[in-house]
N, C-alpha and C positions, 0 to 999 in steps of 0.2 A: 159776836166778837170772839175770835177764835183762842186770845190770850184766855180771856177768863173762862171761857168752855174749859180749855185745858186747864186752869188751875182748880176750877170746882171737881172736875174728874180726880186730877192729884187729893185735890182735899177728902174726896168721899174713897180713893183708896185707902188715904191715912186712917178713914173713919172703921173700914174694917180688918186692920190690923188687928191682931188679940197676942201677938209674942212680945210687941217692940217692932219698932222700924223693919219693912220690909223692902229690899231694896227691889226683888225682880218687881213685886207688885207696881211700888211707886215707878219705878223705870217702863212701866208695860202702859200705867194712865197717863206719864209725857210724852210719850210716842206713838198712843194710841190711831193718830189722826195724821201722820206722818205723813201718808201717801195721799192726801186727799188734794195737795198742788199738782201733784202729776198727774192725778186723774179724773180732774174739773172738766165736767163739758156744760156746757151751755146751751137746756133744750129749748126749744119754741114754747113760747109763752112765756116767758120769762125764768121757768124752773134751772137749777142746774144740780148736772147729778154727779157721784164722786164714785162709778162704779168698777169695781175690785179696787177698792180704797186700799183696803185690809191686807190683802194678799200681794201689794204692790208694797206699801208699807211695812211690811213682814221683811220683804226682802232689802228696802232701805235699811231698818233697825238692825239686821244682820248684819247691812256692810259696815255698818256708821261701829256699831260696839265692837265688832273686829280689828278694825282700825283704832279700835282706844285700847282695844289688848283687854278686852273683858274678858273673864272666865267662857270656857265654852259651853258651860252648860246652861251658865247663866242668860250668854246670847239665843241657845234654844229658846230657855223656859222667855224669855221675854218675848222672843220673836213669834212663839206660839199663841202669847196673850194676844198680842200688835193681831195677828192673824185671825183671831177668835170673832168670826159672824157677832156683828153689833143690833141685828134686828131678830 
């Protein structure tokens, strides 16, 4: 279930905060998986694979917090997490 994937990632960001609420972190675990509608393939045998999830997502998160008028550095540092090889 891809809600609660994403909220256990939210939850285990909050788990390693050590200042107080971070916002790129938590903003970097809701968008982690962003790219992975756009980049679903469906292989033989039933598997399917979501590949350059990250670096496809990288660039949604870019455009989505630009358009809400986030900081620009803030949209790097998150767009760098979103980007960050998950294997």
């Amino acid at each position: 279930d891809v809600y609660e994937h994403t909220l256990t990632v939210v939850e285990q960001a909050i788990d390693l905060e050590q200042d107080g609420p971070d916002l790129t972190l938590r903003l970097a675990a809701l968008l982690h998986d962003i790219g992975k509608p756009a980049t679903r393939r469906f292989e033989e045998g039933g598997g399917v694979s979501f590949h350059h999830h990250e670096m496809v997502g990288a660039r949604m998160t870019r455009k989505r917090m630009k358009a809400l008028r986030y900081p620009k550095d803030l949209v790097a540092d998150v767009s760098a997490l979103v980007d960050y090889p998950q294997d």
